[in-house]
Structures are given as C-alpha cells and as structure tokens.
N, C-alpha and C positions, 0 to 999 in steps of 0.2 A: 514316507512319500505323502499321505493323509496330513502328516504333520507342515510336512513343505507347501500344501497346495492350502492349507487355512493359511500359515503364514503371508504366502500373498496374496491372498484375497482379502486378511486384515490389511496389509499395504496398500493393496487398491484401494479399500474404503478410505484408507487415510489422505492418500493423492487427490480424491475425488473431492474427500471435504476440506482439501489444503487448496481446491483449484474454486469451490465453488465459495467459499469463504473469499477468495481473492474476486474473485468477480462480485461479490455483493459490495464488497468496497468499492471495486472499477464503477458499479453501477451508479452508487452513489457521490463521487467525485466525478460523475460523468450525467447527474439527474438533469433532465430537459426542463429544465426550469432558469437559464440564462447564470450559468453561475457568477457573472461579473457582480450579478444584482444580488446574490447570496452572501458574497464574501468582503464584499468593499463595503464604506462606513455609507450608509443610506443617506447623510446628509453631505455627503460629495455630488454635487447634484451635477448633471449634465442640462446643457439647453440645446444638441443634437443640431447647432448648426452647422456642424461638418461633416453631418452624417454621412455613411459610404453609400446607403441609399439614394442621395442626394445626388444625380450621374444625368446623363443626356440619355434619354429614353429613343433606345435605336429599335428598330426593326429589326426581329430574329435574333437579339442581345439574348441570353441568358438570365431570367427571370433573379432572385436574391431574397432572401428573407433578412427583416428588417424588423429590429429588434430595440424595443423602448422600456422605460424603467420611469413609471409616475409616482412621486412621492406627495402623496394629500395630507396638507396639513392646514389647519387654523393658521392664517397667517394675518400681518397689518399691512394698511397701503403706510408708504413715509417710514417704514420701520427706519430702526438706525441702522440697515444697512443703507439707506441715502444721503449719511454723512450731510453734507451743505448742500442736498437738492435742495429747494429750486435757485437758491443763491448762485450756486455753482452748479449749472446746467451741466456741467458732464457728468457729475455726481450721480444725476438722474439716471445714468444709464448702466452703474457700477453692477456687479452680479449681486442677483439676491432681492435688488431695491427695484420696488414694486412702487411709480407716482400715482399711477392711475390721474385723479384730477386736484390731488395736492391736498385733498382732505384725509386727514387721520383716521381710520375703521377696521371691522375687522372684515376679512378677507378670506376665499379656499382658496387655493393653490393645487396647481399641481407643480413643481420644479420649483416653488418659491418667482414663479411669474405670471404675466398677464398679459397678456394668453400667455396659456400653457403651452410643450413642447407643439411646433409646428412640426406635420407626421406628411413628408414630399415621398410617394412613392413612384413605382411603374408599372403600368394595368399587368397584372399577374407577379407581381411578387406578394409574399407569404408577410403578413401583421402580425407582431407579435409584440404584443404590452403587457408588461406587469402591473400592476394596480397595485401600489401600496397603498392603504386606507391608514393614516396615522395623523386624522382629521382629531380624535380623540372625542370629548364630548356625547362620547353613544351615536355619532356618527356617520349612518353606513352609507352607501351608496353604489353606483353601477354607471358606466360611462357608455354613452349610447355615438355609434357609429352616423351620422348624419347624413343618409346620402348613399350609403350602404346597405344594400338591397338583403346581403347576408344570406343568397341563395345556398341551401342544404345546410345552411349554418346560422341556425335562427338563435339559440342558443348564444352565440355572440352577439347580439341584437343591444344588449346592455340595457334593458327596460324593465325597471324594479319591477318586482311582482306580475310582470307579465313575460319574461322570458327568462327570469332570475330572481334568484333572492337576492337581497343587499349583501357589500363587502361590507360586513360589520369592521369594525376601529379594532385597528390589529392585527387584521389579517388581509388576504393578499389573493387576489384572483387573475390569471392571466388570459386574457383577452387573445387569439386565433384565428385571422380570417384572410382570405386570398382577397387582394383588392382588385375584383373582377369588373366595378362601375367606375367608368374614366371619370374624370372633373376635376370640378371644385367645388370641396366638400366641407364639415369642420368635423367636430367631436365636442360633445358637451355631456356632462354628469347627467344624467334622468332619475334623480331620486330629489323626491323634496324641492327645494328652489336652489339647489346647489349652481347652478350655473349661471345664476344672478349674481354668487360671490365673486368668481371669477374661474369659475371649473369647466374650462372653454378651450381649443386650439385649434390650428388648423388640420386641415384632412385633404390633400390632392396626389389626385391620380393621373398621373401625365399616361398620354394614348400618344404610341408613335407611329400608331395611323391618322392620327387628328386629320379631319378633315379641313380642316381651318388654318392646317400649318404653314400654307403660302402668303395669309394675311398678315403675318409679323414676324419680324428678325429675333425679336425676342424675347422669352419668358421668362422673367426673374422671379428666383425666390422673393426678393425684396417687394415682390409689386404686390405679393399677396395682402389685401387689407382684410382685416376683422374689427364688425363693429361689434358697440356694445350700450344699451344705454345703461346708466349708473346712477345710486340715490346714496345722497349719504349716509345711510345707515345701513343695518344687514336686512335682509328681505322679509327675516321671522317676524322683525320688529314694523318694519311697513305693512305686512300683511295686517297684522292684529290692530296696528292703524287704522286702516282702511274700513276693518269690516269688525272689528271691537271698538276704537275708538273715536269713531265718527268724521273722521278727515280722508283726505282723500292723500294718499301720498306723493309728493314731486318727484320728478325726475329732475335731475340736476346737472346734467350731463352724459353728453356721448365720447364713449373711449373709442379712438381710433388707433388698435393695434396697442392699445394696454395707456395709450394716452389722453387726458383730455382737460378741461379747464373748468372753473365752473367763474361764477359774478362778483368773483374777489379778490384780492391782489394777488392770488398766487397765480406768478406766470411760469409755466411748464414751457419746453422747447415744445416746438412743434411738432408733429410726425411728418418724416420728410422722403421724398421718391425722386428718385436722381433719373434723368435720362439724359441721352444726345441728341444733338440737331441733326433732325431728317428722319431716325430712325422710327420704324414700327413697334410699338411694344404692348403684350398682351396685359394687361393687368385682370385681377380674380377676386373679387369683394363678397364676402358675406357678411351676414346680421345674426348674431346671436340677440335679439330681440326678444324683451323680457313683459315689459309692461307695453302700455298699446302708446309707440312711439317710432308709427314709420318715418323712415329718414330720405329726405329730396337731398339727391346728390348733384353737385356739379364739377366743373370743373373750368377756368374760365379762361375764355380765348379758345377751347379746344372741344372740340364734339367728341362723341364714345361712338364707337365702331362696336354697336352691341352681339356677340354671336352666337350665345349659349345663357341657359337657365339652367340652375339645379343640376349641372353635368350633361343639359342634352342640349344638343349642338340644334341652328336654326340658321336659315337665311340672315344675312350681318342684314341688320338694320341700323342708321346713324342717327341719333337722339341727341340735343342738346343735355337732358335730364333722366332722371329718372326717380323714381322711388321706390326703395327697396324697404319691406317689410320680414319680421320674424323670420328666423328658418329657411329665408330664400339664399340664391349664392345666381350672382350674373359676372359673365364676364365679357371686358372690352377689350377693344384696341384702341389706343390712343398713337396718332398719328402725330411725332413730334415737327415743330416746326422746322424751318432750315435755315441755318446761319442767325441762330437766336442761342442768347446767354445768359437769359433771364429767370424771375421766380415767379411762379404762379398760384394762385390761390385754388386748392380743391376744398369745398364748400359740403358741411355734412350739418343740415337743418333739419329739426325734430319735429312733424306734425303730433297730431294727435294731443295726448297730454300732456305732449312737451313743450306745444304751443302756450301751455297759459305759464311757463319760467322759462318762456325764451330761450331754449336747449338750442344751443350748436358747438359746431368743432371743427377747426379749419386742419387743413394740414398743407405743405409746401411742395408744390409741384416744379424742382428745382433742376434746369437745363447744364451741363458738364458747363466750367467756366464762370458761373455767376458769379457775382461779388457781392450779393444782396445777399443773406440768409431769410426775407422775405419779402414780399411786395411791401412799398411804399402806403399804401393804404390799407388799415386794416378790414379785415373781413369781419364783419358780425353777424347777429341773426336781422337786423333791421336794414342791411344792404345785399342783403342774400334774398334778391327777386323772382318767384318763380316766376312769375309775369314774362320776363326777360328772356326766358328758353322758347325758342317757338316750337321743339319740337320734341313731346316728352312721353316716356315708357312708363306703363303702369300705376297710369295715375289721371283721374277724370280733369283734362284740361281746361283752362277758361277757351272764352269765344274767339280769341288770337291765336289759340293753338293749336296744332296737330299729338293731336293724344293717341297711345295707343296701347291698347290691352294686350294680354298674353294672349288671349283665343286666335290675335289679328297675327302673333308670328307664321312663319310656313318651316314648317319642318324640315330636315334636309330628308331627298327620297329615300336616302337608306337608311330613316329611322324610324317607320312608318309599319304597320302591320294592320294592312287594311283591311282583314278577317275581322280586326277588335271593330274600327271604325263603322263596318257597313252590316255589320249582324247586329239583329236582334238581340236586346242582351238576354242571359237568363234569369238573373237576378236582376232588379232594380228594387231601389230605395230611397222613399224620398225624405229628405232630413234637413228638420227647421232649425235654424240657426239663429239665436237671441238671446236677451235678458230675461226672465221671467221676476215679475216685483211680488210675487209668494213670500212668504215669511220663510227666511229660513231658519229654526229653531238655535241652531248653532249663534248665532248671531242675531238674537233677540231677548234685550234684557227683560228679567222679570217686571212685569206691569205694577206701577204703583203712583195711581193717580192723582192721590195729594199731595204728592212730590214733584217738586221740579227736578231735572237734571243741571248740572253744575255745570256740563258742558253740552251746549246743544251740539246735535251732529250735523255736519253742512254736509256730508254726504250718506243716501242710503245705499246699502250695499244688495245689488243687482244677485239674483244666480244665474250666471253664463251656462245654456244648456245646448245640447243635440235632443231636437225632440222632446222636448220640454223633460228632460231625464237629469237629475244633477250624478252624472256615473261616479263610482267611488273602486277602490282599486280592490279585487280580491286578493285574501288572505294567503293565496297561496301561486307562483306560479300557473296560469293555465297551459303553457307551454308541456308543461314536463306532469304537473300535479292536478290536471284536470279534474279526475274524479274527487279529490280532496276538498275541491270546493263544493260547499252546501247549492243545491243549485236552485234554491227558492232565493239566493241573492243575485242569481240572473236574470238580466230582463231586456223585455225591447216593445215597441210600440204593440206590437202585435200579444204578446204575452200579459200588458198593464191591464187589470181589469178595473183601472177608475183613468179618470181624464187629467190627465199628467199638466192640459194644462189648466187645472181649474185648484190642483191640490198639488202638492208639495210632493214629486218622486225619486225616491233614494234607492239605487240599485248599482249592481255592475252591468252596466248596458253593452248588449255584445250581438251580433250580426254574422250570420251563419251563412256560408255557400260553398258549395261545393268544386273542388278539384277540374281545372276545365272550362268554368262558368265565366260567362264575357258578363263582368260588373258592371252597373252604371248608380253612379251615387249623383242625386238632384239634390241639388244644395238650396235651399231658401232660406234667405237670409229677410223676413217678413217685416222688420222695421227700421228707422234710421235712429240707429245706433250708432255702430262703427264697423271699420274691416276687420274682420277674423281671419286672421293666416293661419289657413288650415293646412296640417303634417302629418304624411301617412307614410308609416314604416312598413317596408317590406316590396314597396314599389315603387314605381315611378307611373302616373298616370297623363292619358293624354285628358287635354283641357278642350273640349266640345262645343261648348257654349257659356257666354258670361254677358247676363243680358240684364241691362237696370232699371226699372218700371218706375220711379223716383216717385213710391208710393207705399205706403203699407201695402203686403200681402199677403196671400194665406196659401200654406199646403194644398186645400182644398181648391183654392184658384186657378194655381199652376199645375195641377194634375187635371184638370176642366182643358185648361187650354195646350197641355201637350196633348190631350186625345183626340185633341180637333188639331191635330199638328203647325200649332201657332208657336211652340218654342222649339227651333230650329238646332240644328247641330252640324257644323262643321265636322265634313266626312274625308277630308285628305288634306294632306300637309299638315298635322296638327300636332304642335307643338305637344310638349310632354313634360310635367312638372312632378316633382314632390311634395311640395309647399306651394299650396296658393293663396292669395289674398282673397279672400271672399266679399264684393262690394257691400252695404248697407241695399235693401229694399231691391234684391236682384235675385236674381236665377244663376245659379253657375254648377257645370253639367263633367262631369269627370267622369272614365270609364276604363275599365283597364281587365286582362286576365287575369284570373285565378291559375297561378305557374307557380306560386311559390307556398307550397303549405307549411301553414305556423299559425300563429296566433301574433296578430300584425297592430297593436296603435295606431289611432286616427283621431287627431286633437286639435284642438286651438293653442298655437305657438306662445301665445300671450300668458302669459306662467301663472297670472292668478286667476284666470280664467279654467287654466288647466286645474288649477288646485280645487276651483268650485265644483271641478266636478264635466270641465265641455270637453269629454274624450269618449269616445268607445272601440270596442275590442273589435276588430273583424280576424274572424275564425275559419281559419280558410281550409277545407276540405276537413275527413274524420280523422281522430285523432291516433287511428293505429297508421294514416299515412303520414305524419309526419316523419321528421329525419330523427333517425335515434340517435338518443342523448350519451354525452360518456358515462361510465359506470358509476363514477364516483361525485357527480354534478351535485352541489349543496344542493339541497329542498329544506323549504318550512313551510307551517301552516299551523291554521289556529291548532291550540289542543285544553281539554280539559279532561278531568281524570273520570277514570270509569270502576267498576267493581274489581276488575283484577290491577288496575295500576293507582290503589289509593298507597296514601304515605305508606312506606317501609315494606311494601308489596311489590316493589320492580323487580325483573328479573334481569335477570346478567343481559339476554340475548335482547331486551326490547328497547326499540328505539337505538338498535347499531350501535350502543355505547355499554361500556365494561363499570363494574360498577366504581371506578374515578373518574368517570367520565370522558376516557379517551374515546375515539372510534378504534374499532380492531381492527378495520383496515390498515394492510404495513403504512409505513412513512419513511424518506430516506433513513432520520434518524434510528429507526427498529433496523433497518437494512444492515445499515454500517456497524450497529452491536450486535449483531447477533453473525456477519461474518468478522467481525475483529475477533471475537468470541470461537470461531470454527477455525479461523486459523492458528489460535491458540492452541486449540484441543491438536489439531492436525501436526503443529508443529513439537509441541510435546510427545504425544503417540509416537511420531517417527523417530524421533530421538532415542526415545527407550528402546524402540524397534533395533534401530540400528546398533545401539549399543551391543544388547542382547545377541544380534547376528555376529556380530564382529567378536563377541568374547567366546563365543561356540566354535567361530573357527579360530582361535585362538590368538589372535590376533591382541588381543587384552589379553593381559598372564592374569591366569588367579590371585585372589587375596586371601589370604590364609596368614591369622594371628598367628606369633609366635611369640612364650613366653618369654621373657629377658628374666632372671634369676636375682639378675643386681639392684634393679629399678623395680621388679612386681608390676612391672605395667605390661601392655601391649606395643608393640609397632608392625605395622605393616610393611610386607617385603614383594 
C-alpha cells in the first residue's frame, strides 16, 4: 500500500512538472512584448497607414490598444531607394526613399522615413512602442512623448537622464502609456540633437467629445502637417561649427511633412492637401523646431479658423497668419471655397536665422478637380508679404495690423480651474532668460598672442542660460536614482554662493515644490535677443501674462514692479500652453498645479541652446511620493571602483550581474530552456513510469535469455 501511495505521488510530481514545463513554453510564445515585432525580419518595415487604430473616435466606443514597432537606424536622405527622384517625381515617393530637400546626408530614422510613423489614436486607448535602437555608432537614445502629460507614468516621459537611461544601440525599450491628453501632438527623440536628424513623428489624440466638432466636416489624417527646419549637414557637425569653428551655421530649408527645397536646381514635388468646394476642414500643424527659426505661415486667398494650441481648445479666432515657433502644435479650420477647382499656395517663411538664406517652402493647397498641379505664379520667400495679412497670431505686428498674442485667447469655460488662476501661489520663481558673453571654457581656444588665427571667427558663441546657470544633465536618472546623484552638482539661485552672473555657473539646476503647490514661474526675458520657446514636461500651464517693455530689464526691476502690482495677470478665460514663445525684453507669467509628481524638464525648445545648458529640472513633490517604478526599469550612474570592487575583487552578487555578465534576472530565453528542459525530464520519468507499471501487471511478458546450443548466443523470447 506504502509502495502504491509513493508511486503516485512520484506521478504527481511528474504531471506537475510535465504541466509547469508546458506553461513556461505557453509563457514564452505568449511574452507581452508584441510578438509580431520578435519574429518578422526587423527590416520589413511598416509606415502604419492602415493602422486599425486609425477608426472614427465615437462616444462610449470601446477604448483599443495600439501597438508600433520603431526601427532607428543611420540612414541617407536620396539613398538609392529613390531610384530617378527628383527626375521622376513619383520616385520620390517609393517606400524607403527619404527626399527631404534633395541634398545627400546622413539622417536618423525611424521606419527608414521623414517623419517617422504618424501614431493617430482615441483619448483612452493604451500606447504601445517598441523602440529598436539599431542607430549603431554608440548611439543611445529615448523618445519623448510631446504633449503628454504622462500622469502616474512619468517613467514613459522618454527624457534621457532625467526619467531614463538611454536605449543603447542594440537594444530595445518599449514605451506604455494611455493617451489621456486629447490634441495635436508629435513625438521626437530627447537624447543628444537626435531630432534634428529626423527622429520626429506625429502624435494625435482624437476627443469624441471635442468641443469644436460642429466647426468642421472633416478631419483627415492627410491635413496633419509637421514642420521641420533642416541644414545640410548632421547637427554634430553644425554644432562644433558654430561654437568650435567660429561660423555660425545656416539653415537651408524647411521640411514640410518630410519635404522641402533648398536654392538649387533640385526641384522636389510639392507637399500637397486635397480638399472640396464648400467643405470645412480641420487641419493640425506642428514645429519640430530645431535652431532659432520661427515659421510665418499662410495660406493664400483663405483665413485659418484658429481653435486650439498645444491640445487645449479656445474661443476660434480668424487670422490671416501666424507664426508658429519650436515645440508648438495649433490647429485650424480652413473654410474651403464654393464651386472653385483651383490650386493654392500655402506659404511656410523662416524668420529668425533663416532670414539671412532666405529659408521657405511652399506646399499646394489643391481643390477636388483642378487641372493645375500648382499655381501659375511661383511662390518664393521675396513674394511671401507678412505686410499683406492684416490679421496675425503670435507674432508682434507692424502698425497695419491686428496682432495677437497667446495671453489675448479666452479659454473655453470648461478648461479653466479658477482655484489655479485667483490664489496666491505657494511657490514663485523668477527666471532670467538670456545670453550670458562669460567665457565658456569648453569653447575657448588656448591664448597665444603672437599668433594669428588662420580663421577669424565671425561669430562668438553666446551661453543660453535660466538664471544665468548653464544646467548640465545628471549622471543618473533623478526620477528613479535620485540619491545616486552626488548632490553638490545641484543647484539653483538660492543655493549659488557667487554671482552666477558675473562668473561662469555649471551645475544641474533643479526647482523644488511641493505636492499641491499653485506654481507661478516669471519669466524675464532682460534683453533683445530673440524668442525662446520655452517646453515644460509633465504639464500643460495656463499663460497669465506676456508683457513687452522694448527695453533692457532686470529681475530686480520686474520683482520692484510686481510688488507695487504694475505687472498684471489675466485671472479667467486663460488660455493654457505647453510650449510658449517667450518675447525678447518682456515679462511672461505661467502658473500651473503641482498634480503630477515626477521630476518634469523645462527648456528652451531651440536644440542648441538646450545643449548649452537653457533647461532646468522641476521636482515636484518628495520622492517617496512619486509613482513606483517597475522592478526591472534599467538604471545607470557614474561609478568608480572602491576597496572591495578593485580588479578581480567582484563578487558574483554585485552590481545584479553573474560573473559573464548576464543579469540573473529570468529572460524569455531562460524560461523556454529550462521548461523545454522539465518537459523532457517529465516526459522521460513517465515513460519509465509507465512501462514499469504495465510489466507488474503483466501486461509486458518477461524477458528472460535462453541458451540456443547450436549458435552459443542469446535470443530473446
């Protein structure tokens, strides 16, 4: 009996590990990591314009997760997947073939395009991207949400070193987040100047509550425009121009929607937006804006129906123009004409730096029916009048025009939280915005006076600061590795014990408040310079005041004259941005809750400004309340060796790695061998099991040798 009750209790362990063996396989041909993207050849690329995502966002529909596969790699514009572009204009359009402005360079990519996959969702469905990093070159990168507030999911934020460590070259990170902020949005790379290559796509979140959805018949994917300005070279190489080599680098064109021209025979099709006569139609325009080159838009014969910024909706206001800067996203309505079957010029002019190479880029505003593929006169930057619009958004007007700022929108009633507007804040901070002409060491050849230079420098290089601080990025996540970071490389006005603007300060400047806290950030922007479009992650703020003194000012000035309450704030109906333009020699006042705890970015949109250093950290509540991280989240940080981890002193357990360096953490791979492995064992065991049972009860006759006398051998009977 003893004997019969071990027997199956060995049986049962054998089932057990014949079942759990088969479920570690199920697991692993079942791992949530999008198997499509594991098993198909990686350079099968998709461009997701048929995506099932891509549906009419109803009311009370069933939400959908919506699942992408980005492959990053080194790529050329012109490669020979363009066969005869520009010769043969459809060529330009073949899969793979990236024109951009017909110049030869090198390029990032995501999907081998430009822009990368456009990501159309519905407010509450589930994001989900794979990131392959197969850029090569050492590297890494992280792709930052634009637009996306990232509420309990700061961790998806995509913000190197401050909510992530980079996707080194190789490996593979998948991006999670509910797309809870309606609009129009993008997505861009946030490591390095990755997104000046072309590491950019769009991001919209259709609301089918929109309140705006009586103004037009219709929203097409097609109307979505993304700009971009573009230099013929890669940005590593402009950079080191600029602030090694004494030149100043050009812009050479604006890519509309991955197209554009530059001042030589290469003629590119146009970018082209099809409508009908009479109809209403939404169109959605962002600036991936790299260098300081905001873009005056028009469109001609036709006014813009303007109704939203940044994803938040406002009173429609009608504009002849506008000027869209860095990081911003507005959208219109274009009101087509009636019984017209014509082509129209939409008009995209480059201020700023792009003013001295005459940067523009037209595209074809083309009515069902034409017969034109474009107007009769060409459009340039020398017949592209801002003069001509009488009535223009976000952009200081001449004396014929009606100008109007962001602070002048009115917000719609239900997007307004007048507790933010009419309290006192608890935090305020007031933060100078400028050039500082300090020496910056980095960019200061050694002195050697009996020598000439071979090439004079026609430009010096500026440091772009907040509060005269040139911030630099810590070594470690602060999100997840807070105490990791040494914290004598934190800093902020209040902390600097010398005068930041008289000497040269290099820190990670970072701004502290608390959980709860009505913020208010005073921007002084103290000389005429230029606009900084300034980008703060993790919110949306409303804009209070934007007031321009067309005069040098000082901190000191503007805190004088708000205590004597001479700088004014707009307390209702106030619009609410992400990205704002900050004027030259003004005041501009933004205030928002503390609701979202993290560790949030707040930069100058202008990439090599951000690189010198014009960003700082806002740290919002302690850091046992933020949102817990998953178990297995990468981390890095500096490290050097101490008394127990000198050479050939590590031990198995430190640093989470086995001494080949794997983690011991499982992986599918471990899963799948070790039950392919159990159900081996499992499937063996029973076998023998079984045999064994079946020849006891006899069922098998014994074997039992018998001599043969004639042969001397054996056979079995």
């Amino acid at each position: 009996m003893a004997k019969t009750m071990s027997i199956q209790k060995m049986q049962a362990s054998l089932y057990l590990t014949l079942v759990l063996g088969s479920v570690a396989v199920a697991v692993y041909f079942n791992i949530d990591d999008d198997p499509d993207h594991q098993k198909r050849n990686p350079y099968d690329i998709y461009d997701y314009r048929n995506h099932s995502c891509r549906r009419p966002c109803e009311n009370g529909a069933p939400s959908m997760t919506c699942r992408y596969y980005f492959l990053l790699e080194l790529y050329a514009s012109m490669s020979t997947a363009c066969y005869g572009c520009p010769q043969n204009k459809s060529h330009c359009s073949l899969p793979q073939c990236v024109p951009a402005d017909g110049t030869v360079r090198g390029i990032l990519t995501a999907n081998r395009m430009i822009p990368g996959p456009n990501i159309f969702v519905c407010k509450g469905d589930q994001v989900e991207v794979v990131v392959d990093n197969r850029m090569g070159l050492g590297e890494g990168t992280s792709i930052h949400w634009h637009g996306m507030r990232q509420h309990g999911t700061p961790h998806m934020d995509g913000t190197n070193l401050i909510t992530q460590c980079p996707i080194h070259s190789w490996s593979t990170m998948k991006y999670n987040f509910l797309a809870l902020d309606s609009g129009t949005h993008f997505w861009h790379s946030h490591s390095s100047m990755q997104r000046a290559e072309g590491l950019f796509g769009g991001l919209v979140v259709r609301d089918p509550k929109d309140p705006h959805r009586h103004l037009y018949d219709e929203d097409l994917y097609e109307h979505y425009i993304i700009l971009t300005d573009w230099t013929k070279r890669m940005s590593g190489e402009s950079y080191a121009q600029d602030f090694h080599g004494g030149h100043t680098t050009d812009i050479h064109s604006i890519l509309v929607n991955g197209l554009g021209k530059t001042n030589n025979d290469v003629h590119l099709p146009y970018p082209e937006f099809q409508v009908q006569s009479g109809k209403r139609f939404r169109f959605r325009m962002v600036y991936n804006g790299v260098l300081n080159c905001p873009i005056f838009v028009t469109i001609d014969d036709h006014p813009m129906l303007v109704i939203a910024s940044d994803g938040e909706n406002f009173e429609p206001i009608e504009v002849d123009a506008l000027m869209i800067y860095g990081g911003e996203r507005f959208d219109f309505i274009l009101q087509a004409k009636e019984n017209v079957t014509e082509v129209f010029w939409i008009r995209f002019k480059g201020h700023g730096r792009c003013l001295a190479t005459d940067v523009f880029q037209a595209a074809v505003l083309k009515y069902e029916g034409a017969q034109l593929d474009t107007p009769q006169e060409e459009a340039t930057f020398n017949n592209t009048i801002e003069l001509k619009a009488k009535r223009v958004l976000n952009m200081r007007g001449g004396p014929t025009q009606k100008s109007y700022d962001i602070v002048e929108m009115n917000a719609l009633p239900d997007n307004q939280n007048n507790d933010v507007l009419t309290a006192k804040p608890d935090k305020q901070f007031y933060i100078s915005i400028g050039a500082s002409e300090i020496v910056d060491a980095r960019f200061d050849p050694p002195h050697a006076p009996s020598l000439s230079r071979k090439i004079e420098a026609d430009v010096r290089p500026f440091n772009h600061q907040l509060n005269y601080i040139s911030s630099r990025f810590p070594p470690s996540p602060p999100l997840f590795q807070f105490d990791s970071i040494p914290k004598d490389l934190l800093c902020n006005n209040d902390t600097m014990a010398r005068d930041c603007s008289q000497e040269l300060c290099v820190c990670t400047h970072m701004l502290s408040y608390q959980l709860g806290d009505v913020v208010e950030l005073i921007l002084v922007s103290y000389k005429d310079t230029l606009v900084h479009p300034m980008h703060m992650h993790g919110h949306s703020f409303y804009v209070t005041t934007m007031k321009r003194f067309g005069r040098p000012i000082t901190v000191k000035e503007i805190k004088e004259l708000d205590k004597k309450g001479l700088i004014p704030r707009k307390k209702s109906r106030v619009p609410r941005k992400d990205s704002v333009p900050v004027p030259e020699e003004a005041v501009t006042i933004i205030r928002f809750k503390a609701d979202n705890p993290g560790f949030w970015l707040f930069h100058c949109h202008i990439e090599f400004h951000a690189e010198l250093g014009m960003f700082l950290i806002l740290k919002e509540g302690n850091t046992h309340q933020m949102p817990s991280m998953p178990e297995d989240f990468p981390s890095c940080q500096n490290w050097k060796p101490t008394k127990d981890s000198s050479p050939g002193q590590l031990s198995d357990q430190q640093g989470g790695l086995n001494r080949t360096g794997s983690h011991y953490k499982s992986s599918p791979e471990v899963m799948f061998t070790l039950g392919v492995v159990m159900i081996c064992i499992a499937v063996v065991s029973l076998s023998l099991m079984l045999f064994v049972s079946l020849y006891k009860r006899g069922v098998i006759p014994s074997c039992k040798p018998v001599l043969l006398k004639e042969t001397h051998s054996y056979q079995s009977i």
